[in-house]
ZATOR-798553 format. One record per residue: residue in one letter; x, y, z of N, C-alpha, C, O in turn. Coordinates in steps of 0.05 Angstrom, whole numbers, plus 5000, padded with zeros to 4 digits. Atoms other than C-alpha are relative to their C-alpha. Layout:
BEGIN
AXYZXYZXYZXYZ;...
//
This chain:
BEGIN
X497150045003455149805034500749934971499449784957;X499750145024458549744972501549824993503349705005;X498250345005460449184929501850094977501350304964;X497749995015466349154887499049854973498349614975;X500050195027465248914812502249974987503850154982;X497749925026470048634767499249994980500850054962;X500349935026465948624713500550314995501250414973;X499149635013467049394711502250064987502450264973;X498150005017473649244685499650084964501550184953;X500750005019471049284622500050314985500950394964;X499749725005469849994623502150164999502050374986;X497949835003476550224633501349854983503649944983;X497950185010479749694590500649974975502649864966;X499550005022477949864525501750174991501850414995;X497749865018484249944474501950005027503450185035;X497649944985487949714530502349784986501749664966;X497850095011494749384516500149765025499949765050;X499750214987495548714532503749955002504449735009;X496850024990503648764541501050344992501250514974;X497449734987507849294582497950234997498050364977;X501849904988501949694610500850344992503150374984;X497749765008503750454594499150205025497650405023;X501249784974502950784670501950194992501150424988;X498649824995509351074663500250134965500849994945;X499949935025508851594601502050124984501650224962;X497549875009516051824591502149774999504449834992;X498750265004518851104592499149754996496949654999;X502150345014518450384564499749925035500950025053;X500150164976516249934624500849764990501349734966;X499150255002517949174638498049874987495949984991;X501850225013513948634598499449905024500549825044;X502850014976506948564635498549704981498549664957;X501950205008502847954621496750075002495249934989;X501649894994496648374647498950084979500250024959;X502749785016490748794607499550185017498450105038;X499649834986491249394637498050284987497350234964;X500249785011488350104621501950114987504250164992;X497149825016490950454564500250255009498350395013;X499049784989494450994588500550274979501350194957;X498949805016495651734553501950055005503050105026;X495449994986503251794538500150405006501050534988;X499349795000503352514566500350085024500049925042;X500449984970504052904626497550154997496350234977;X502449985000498353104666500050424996501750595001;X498549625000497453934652501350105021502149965040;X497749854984501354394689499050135027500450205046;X502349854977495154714739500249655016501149625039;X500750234985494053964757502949945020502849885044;X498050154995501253784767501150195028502450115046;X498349814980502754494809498049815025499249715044;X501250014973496354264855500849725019500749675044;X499350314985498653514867503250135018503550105043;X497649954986505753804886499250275019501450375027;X501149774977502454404935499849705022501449675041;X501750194987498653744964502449895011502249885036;X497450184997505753364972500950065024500549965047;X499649914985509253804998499350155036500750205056;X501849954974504454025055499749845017499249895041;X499450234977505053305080502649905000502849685011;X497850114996512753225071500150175026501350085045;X499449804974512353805126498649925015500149845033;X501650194979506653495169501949795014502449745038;X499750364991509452845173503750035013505149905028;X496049904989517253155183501249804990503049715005;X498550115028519752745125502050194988501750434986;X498649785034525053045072499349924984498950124969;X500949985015522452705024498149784990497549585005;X502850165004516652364984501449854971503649894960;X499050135024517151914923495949984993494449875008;X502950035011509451994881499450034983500350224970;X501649975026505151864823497549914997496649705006;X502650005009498751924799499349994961499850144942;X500649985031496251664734497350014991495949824996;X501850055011490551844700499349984975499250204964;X499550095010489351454645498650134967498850094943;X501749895036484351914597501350304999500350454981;X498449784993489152534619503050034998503850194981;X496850014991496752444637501449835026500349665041;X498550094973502152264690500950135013501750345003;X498249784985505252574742501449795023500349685042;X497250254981511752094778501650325003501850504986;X498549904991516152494822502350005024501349965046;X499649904971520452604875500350245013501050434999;X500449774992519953114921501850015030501649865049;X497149964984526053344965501449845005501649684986;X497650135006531652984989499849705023498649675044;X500650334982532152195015500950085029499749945046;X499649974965535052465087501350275003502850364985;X498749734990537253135120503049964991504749794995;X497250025008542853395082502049714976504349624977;X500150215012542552825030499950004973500650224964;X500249865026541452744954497250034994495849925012;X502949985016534252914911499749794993501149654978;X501850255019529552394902498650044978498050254967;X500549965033527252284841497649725001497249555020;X501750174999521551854812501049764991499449594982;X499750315002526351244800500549925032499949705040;X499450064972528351244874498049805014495549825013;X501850264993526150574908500950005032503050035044;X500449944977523350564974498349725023496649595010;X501850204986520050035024496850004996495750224998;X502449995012512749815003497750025031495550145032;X500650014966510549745081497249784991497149564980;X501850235007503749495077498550034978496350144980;X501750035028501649415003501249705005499749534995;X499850324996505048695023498349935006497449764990;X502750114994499048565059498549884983497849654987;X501150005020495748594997500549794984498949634975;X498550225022500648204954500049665014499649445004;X500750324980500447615010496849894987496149684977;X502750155013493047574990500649924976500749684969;X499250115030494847614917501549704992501449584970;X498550375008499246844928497249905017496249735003;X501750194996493246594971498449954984497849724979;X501750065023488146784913501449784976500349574970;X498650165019492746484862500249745000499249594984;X500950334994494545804901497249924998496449724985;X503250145001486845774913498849934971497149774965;X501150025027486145894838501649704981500949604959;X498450095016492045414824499749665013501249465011;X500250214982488844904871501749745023501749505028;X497350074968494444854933498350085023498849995046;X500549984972490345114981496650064994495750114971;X503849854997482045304994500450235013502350285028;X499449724973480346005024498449875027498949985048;X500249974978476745665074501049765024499849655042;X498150254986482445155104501150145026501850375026;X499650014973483945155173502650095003503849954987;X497949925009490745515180501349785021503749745019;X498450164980492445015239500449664973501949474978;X498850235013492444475174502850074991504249874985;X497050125006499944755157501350195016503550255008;X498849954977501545115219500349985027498550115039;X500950164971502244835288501250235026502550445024;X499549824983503345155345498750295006499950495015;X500549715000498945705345497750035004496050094987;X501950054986494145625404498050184998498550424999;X502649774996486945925401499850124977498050304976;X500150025029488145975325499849864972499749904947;X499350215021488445385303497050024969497450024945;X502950035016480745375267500350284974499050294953;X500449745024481946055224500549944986502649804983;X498750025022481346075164502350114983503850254997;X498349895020485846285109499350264993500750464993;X499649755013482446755080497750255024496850475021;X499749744983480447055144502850145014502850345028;X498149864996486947195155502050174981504250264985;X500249855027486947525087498250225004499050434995;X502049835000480747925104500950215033499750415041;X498749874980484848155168497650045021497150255033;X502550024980478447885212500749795015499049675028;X499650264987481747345240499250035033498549845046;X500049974968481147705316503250035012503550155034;X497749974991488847675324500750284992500350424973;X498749634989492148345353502849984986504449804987;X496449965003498748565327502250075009502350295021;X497550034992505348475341501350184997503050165015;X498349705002508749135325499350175020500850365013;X499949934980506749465388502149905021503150045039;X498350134982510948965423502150004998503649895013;X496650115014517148985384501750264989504050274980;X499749785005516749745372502650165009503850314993;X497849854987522350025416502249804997504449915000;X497750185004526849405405500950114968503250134958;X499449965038526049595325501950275001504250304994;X497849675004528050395335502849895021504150095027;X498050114978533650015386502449974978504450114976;X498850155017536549605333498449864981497249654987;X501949935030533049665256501849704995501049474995;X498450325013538449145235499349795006500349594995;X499450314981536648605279498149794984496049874973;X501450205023533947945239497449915026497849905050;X501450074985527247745262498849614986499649544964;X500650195007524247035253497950055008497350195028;X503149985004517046925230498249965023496150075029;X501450204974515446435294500150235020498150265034;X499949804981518047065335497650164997496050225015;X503349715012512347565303497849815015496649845036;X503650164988506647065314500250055021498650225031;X500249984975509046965380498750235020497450215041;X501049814982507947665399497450035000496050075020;X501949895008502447775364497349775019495349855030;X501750144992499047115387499449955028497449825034;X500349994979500447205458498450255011498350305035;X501149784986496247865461496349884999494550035007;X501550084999490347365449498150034977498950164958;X501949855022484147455403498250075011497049955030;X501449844999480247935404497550094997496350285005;X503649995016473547805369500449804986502549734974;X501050285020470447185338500549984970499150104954;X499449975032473647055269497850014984496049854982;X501249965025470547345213496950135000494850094987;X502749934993465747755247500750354995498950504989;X499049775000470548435246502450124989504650044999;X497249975001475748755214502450195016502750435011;X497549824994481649045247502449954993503449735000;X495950045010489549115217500349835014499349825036;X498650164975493348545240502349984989502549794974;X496750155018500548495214500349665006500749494989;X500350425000500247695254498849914985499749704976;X501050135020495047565208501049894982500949654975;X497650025028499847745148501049754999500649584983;X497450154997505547345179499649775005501549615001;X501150304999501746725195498749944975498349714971;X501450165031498346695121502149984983502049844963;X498350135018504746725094502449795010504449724998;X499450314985507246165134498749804991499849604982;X501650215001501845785126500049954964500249724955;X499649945028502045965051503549794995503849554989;X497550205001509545695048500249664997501449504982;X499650284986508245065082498549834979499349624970;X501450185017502244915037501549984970500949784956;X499350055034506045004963503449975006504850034987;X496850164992513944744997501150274981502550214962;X498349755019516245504963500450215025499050195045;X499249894984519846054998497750254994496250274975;X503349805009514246655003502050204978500750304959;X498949825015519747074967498549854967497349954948;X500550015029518946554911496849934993496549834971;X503049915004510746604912499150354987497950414966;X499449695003511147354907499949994968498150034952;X499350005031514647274840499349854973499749874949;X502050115023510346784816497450104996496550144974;X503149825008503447124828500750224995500850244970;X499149775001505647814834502350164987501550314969;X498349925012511648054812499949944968499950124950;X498850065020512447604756497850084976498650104953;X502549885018505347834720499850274988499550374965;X499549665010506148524727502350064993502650304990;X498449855016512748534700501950255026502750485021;X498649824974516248854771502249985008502749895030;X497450145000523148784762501450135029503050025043;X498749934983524649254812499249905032500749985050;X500950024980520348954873501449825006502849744988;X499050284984523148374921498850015035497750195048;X500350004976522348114987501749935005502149695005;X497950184993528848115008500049885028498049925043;X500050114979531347705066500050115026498050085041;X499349934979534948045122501150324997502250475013;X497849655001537248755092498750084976498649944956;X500149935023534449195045499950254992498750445002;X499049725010537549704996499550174980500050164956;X502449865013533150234982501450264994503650265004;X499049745004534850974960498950205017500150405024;X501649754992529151364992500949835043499949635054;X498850004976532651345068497250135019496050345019;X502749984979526851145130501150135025503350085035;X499049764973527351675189496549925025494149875025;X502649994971523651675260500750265008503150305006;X499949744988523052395288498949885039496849795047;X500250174972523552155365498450405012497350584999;X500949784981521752745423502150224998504250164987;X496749794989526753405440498750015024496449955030;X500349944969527353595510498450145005498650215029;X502349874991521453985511497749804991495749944985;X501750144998517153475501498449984965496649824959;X501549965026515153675425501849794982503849664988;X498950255020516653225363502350134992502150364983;X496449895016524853345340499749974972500849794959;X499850125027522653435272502250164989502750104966;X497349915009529153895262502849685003504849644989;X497950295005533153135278499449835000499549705021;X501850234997529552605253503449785002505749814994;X497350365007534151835263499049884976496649884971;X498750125028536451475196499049645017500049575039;X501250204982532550775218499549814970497949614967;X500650105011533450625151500049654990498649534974;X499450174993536949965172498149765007498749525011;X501450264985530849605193499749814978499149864955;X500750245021530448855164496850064997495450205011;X501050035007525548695126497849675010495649585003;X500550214984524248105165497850085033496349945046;X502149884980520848575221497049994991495149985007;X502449965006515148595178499449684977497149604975;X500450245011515847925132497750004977498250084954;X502150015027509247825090498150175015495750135010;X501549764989506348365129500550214989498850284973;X497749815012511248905110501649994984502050184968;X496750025019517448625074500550124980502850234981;X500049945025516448845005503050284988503850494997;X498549745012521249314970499050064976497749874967;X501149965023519449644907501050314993502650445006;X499449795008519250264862497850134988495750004988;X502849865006514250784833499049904985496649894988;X501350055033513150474757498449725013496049675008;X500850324994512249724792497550125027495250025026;X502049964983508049994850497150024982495349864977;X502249985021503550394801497949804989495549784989;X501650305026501949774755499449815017497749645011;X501850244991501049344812497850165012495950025006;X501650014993496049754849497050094974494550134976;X502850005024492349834775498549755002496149725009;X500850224994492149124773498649855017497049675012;X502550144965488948944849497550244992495550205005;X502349835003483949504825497949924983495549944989;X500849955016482249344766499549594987498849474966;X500650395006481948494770502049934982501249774965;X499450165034487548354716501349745006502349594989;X498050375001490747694742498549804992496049774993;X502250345005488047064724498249905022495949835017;X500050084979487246884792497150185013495250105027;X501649814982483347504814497049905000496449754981;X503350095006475547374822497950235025498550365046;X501649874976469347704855499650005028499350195043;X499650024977469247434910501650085022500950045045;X497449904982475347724944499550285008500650365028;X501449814984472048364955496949985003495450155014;X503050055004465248084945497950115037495450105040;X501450044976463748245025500750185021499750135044;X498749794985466848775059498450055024496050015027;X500449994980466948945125500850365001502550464988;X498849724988466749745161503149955007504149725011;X497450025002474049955169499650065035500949925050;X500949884973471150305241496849914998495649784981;X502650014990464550315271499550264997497250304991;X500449655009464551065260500150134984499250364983;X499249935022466851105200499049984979497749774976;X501649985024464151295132498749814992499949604998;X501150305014459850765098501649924978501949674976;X499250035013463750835039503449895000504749864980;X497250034992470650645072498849695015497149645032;X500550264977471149885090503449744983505349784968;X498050215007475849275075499049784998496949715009;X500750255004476248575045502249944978503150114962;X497350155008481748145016502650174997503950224977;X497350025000487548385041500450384992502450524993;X500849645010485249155018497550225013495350195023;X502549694992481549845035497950044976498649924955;X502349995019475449984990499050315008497450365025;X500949624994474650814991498750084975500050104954;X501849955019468650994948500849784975500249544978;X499150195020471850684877502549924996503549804977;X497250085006478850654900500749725014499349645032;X499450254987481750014919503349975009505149974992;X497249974993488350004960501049885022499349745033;X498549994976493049915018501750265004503250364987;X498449864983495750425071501249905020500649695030;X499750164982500050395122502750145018503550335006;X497449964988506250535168501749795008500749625023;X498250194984512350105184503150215012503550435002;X498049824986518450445222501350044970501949894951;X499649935027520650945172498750144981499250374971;X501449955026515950975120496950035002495749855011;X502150005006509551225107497649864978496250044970;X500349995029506350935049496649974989494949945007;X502450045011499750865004499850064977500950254966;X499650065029497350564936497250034996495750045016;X503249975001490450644908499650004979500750194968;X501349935028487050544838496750005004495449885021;X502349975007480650734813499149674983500249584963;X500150235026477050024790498450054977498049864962;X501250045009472950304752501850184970501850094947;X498449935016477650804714502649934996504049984975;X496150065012484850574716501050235029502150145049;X498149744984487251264758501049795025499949605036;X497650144983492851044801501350375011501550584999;X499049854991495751424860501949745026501349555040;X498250124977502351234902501350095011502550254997;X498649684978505551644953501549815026500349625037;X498850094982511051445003501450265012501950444996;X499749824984513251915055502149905023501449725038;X498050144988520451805094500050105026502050205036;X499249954970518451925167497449865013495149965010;X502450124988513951455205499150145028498049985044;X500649874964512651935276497350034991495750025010;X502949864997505652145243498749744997499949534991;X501450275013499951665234499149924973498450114959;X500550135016498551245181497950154991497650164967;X503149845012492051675174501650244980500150374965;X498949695008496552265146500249924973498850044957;X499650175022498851795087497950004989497850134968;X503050065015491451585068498550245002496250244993;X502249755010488452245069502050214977500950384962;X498649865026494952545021498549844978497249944960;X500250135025493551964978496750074989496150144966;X503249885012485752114970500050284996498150374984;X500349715006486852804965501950034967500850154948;X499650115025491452634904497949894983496950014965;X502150125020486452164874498350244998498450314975;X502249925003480752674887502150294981500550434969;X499349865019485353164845500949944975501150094956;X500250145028486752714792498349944988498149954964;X502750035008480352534788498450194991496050154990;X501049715018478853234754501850044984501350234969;X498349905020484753254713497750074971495649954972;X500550035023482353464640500049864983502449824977;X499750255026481452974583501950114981501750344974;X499049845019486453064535499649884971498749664967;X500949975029485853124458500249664989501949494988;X501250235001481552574437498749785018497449605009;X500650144981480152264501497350045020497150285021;X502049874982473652334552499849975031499249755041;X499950024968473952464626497749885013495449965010;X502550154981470051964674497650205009498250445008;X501549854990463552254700500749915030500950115044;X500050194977464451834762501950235016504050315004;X498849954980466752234825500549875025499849645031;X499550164976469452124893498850135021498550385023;X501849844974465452184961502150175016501750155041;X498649834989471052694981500750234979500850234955;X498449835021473653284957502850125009503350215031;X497049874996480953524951500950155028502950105040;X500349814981479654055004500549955032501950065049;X500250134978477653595056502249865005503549855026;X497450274990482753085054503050285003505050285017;X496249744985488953755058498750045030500550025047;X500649874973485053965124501049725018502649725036;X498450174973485753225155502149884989502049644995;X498249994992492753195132502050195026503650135044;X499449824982493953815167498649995035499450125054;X501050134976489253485223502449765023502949715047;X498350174973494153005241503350034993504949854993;X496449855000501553455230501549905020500949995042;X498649994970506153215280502550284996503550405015;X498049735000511153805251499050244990497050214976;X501549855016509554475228499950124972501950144958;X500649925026506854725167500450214989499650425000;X499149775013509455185119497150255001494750195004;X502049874996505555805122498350094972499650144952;X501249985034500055945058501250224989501450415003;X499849785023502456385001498450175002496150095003;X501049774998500557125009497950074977498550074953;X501349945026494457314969498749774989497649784968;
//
């Protein structure tokens, strides 16, 4: 199994810029406190850029989305930020400033305030989560940062709350409510023996997170996360949040097949459904730079240990696919995927090169798998871009190739697919 280094940082880091990171190469970004990879201010060539947008498109139609919001940076090559068709049926063009729900890359960023407090000495990773949350039988002994490593054994709560959400998206949820569901479906396996997703996990570490540093998790966020990388556009808002790229559910038609001719506008749902599981809002430039950053070690805070131990993502599943703090570990990418009603989404950098890929997709009916095999099929075509003048392309490949990952998007289509170009 592999292990994650952050000394490898090193390798992608030289001549990097220690303020305002340069992912995005056609605009200034926000003042970054980070060391980042230096980026080439150009776009990526024009062969690369047609094949990422073939790739796009092929899962805005899968997934029965209108449209996508994506970018891929690679950092000894170019960029490529886009949007790709329109925020809702009959709607306007997205574009690559259009800001969309982060779904679960929060997951992620939740770890990012536990590493930090632990670094800032408010909390230990291995404190009992029942020391600042009560009530939360048959859990009390987990730790922290197994409920960071999403091994705690607790099942999640979005199964249970699923048809109330497409019911009424608006409706405000409270944190104590989530656990509840989640904690009444019991646990499942002996902490810290297995990983499986848990959104309760999330929503109980940033509770318990709260309680231990007397701050609202919004204002944690903006002290580890946000405020490092310089993310002006991210938040966790409270009860409502106002995004551009419009979240759709494609429900059934009367024949029993997916209505991806009328998907529902579900863009309404609080943000409070998903809390420090989900909540996040954001945009492509701030996504980008933060998933360089969780790749690539640049916070103060960050340390080896936080992927030092990974666990299989399945029992069936590749050796090279597993998880640990709060993230996926796919050959050298390091990320979060994910679905929340609505939105597709998935972030991913290379730690050893910098390359950054982020892809959101506005129709949650397909699975979450549809998301993470666009986004590796991206990386694995960025990851051949050409070096450009003066620069040298990684030798380092990925245990997939492009090819593979379009077949299992088109593996799991819930709508149909444009037909291939003649010839």
């Amino acid at each position: 199994m592999r292990r994650l280094h952050r000394g490898r940082r090193a390798v992608a880091v030289a001549g990097a810029l220690a303020v305002a990171a340069l992912l995005a190469a056609c605009s200034a970004e926000p003042a970054s406190t980070l060391t980042l990879p230096a980026q080439v201010e150009a776009s990526l060539p024009a062969e690369t850029q047609a094949q990422l947008q073939t790739a796009v498109e092929q899962a805005v139609a899968a997934s029965g989305a209108t449209g996508a919001v994506v970018g891929v940076w690679a950092p000894w090559s170019g960029t490529w930020q886009a949007g790709v068709g329109t925020s809702a049926p009959d709607a306007g063009e997205v574009t690559a400033a259009t800001t969309f729900k982060a779904g679960a890359v929060t997951r992620a960023m939740t770890c990012d305030v536990l590493y930090g407090l632990a670094h800032d000495g408010v909390v230990a990773l291995n404190d009992p989560v029942g020391d600042y949350v009560t009530g939360i039988s048959g859990a009390e002994t987990t730790t922290l940062e197994q409920l960071c490593d999403s091994t705690s054994g607790l099942a999640s709560y979005a199964p249970l709350i699923d048809s109330r959400m497409r019911a009424t998206p608006e409706r405000s949820w409270n944190p104590r409510e989530l656990l509840a569901y989640g904690i009444s479906r019991g646990v499942a396996t002996t902490p810290g023996t297995t990983f499986a997703d848990s959104d309760t996990s999330y929503v109980l570490l940033g509770l318990a997170l709260e309680h231990a540093s007397g701050r609202s998790a919004a204002q944690l966020y903006d002290t580890y996360v946000f405020g490092p990388a310089g993310m002006t556009a991210t938040a966790l808002p409270a009860t409502a949040a106002d995004v551009g790229l419009s979240g759709l559910w494609s429900g059934d038609a009367e024949d029993g097949s997916v209505a991806c001719a009328a998907p529902v506008d579900v863009t309404a749902l609080s943000p409070s459904a998903g809390y420090t599981a989900s909540g996040v809002i954001s945009d492509l430039a701030d996504l980008g730079r933060y998933a360089q950053a969780l790749a690539v070690g640049a916070r103060d805070y960050d340390t080896d240990k936080r992927f030092a131990n990974p666990l299989p993502v399945s029992a069936d599943g590749p050796s090279w696919f597993t998880a640990d703090g709060g993230a996926y570990q796919a050959g050298s990418l390091v990320g979060q995927y994910g679905s929340i009603l609505g939105y597709l989404t998935a972030a991913f950098a290379d730690r050893n090169t910098g390359m950054t890929v982020v892809v959101v997709l506005n129709n949650s009916r397909a699975s979450a798998d549809l998301v993470r095999s666009l986004a590796w099929e991206l990386a694995a075509i960025g990851s051949k871009a050409p070096a450009a003048a003066g620069q040298t392309a990684p030798d380092a490949g990925l245990p997939w190739t492009a090819e593979e990952m379009a077949a299992q998007v088109a593996a799991t289509a819930v709508c149909p697919l444009p037909e291939a170009p003649a010839g």
